[in-house]
N, CA, C and O atoms as a DFTB+ gen file, in Angstrom:
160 C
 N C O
     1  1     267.559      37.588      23.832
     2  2     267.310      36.469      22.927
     3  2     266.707      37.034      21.653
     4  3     265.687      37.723      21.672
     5  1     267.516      36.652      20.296
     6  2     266.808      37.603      19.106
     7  2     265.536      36.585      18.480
     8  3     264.473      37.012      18.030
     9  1     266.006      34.895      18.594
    10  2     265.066      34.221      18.083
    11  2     264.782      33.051      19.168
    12  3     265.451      32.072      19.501
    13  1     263.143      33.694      19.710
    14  2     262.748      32.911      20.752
    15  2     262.588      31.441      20.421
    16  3     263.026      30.640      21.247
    17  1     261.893      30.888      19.081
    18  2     261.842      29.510      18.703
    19  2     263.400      28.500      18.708
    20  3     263.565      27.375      19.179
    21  1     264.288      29.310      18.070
    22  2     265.169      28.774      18.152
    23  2     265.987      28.426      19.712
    24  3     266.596      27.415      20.062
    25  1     265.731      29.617      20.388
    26  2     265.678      29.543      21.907
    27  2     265.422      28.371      22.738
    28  3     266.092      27.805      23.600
    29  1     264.022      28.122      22.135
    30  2     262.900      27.185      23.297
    31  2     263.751      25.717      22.510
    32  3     263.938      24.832      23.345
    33  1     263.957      25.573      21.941
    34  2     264.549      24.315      20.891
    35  2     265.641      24.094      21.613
    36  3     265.775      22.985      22.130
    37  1     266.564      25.028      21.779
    38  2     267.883      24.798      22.605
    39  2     267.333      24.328      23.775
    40  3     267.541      23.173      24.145
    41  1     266.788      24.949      24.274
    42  2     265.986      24.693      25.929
    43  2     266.264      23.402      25.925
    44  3     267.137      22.783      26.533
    45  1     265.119      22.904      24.890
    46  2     264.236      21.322      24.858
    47  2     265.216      20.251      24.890
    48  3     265.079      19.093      25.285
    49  1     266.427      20.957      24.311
    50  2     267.531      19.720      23.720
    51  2     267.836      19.708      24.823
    52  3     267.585      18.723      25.517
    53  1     268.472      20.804      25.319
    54  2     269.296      20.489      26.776
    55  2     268.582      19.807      27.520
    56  3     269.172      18.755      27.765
    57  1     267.775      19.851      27.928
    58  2     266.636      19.104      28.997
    59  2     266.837      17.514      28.603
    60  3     267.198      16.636      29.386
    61  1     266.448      17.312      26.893
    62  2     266.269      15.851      26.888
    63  2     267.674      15.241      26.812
    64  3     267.634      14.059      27.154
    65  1     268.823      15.630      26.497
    66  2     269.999      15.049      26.622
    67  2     270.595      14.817      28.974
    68  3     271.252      13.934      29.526
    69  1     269.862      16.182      29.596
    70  2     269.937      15.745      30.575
    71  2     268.876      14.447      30.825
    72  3     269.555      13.425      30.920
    73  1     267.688      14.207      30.937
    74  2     266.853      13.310      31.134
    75  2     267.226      11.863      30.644
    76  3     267.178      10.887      31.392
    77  1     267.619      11.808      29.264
    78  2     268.318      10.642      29.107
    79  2     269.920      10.277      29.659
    80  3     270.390       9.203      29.283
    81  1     270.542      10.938      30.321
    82  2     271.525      10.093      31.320
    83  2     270.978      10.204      32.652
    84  3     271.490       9.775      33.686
    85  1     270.238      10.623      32.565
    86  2     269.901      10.408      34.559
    87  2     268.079      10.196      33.788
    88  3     267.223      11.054      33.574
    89  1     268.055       8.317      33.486
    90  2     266.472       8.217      33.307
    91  2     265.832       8.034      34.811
    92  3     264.709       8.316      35.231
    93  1     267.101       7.390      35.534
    94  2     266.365       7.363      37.148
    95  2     266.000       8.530      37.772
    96  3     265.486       8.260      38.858
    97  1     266.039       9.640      37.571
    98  2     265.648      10.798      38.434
    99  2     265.196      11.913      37.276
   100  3     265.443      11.696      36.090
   101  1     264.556      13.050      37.691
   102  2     263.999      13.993      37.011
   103  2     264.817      15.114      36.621
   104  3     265.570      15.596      37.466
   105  1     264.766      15.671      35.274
   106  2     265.705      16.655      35.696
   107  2     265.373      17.874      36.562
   108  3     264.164      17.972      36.769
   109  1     266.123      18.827      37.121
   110  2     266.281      20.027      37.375
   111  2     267.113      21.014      36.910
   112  3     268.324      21.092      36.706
   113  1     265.551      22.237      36.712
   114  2     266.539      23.309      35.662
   115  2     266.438      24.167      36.337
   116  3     265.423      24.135      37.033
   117  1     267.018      24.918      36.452
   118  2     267.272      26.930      36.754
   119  2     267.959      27.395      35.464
   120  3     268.865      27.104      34.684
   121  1     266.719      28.541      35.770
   122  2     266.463      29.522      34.682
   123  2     266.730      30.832      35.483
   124  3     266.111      31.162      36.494
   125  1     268.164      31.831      34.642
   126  2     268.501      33.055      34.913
   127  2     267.984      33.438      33.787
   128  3     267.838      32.931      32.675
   129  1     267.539      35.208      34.669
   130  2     267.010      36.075      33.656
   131  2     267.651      37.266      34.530
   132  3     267.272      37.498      35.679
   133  1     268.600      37.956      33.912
   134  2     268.897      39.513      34.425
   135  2     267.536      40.560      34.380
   136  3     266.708      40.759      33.491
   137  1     267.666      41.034      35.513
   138  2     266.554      41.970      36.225
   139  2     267.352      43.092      35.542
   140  3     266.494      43.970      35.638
   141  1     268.586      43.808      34.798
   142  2     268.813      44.816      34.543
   143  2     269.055      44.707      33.646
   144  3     270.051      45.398      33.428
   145  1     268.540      43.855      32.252
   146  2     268.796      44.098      30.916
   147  2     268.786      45.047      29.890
   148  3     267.736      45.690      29.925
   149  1     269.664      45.448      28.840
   150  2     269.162      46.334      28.115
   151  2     268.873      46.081      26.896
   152  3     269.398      44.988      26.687
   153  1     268.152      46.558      25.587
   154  2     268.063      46.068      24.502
   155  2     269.159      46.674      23.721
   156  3     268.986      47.509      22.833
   157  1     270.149      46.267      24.055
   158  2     271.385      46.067      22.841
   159  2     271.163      45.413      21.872
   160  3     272.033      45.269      21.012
């Protein structure tokens, strides 16, 4: 990830566009992170 703010923003959106079609239930997220990354 080169720009973490812009990152967490994407996050946030996705979350609240899930939350507002399912207001009856909570969302659930999974979060991947590769254990063998390199800095390319």
């Amino acid at each position: 990830i080169a720009d973490f703010e812009v990152a967490e923003e994407m996050i946030k959106y996705f979350i609240r566009q899930v939350h507002n079609h399912r207001s009856f239930a909570s969302p659930q997220v999974i979060i991947c992170v590769p254990s063998g990354s390199t800095a390319v």
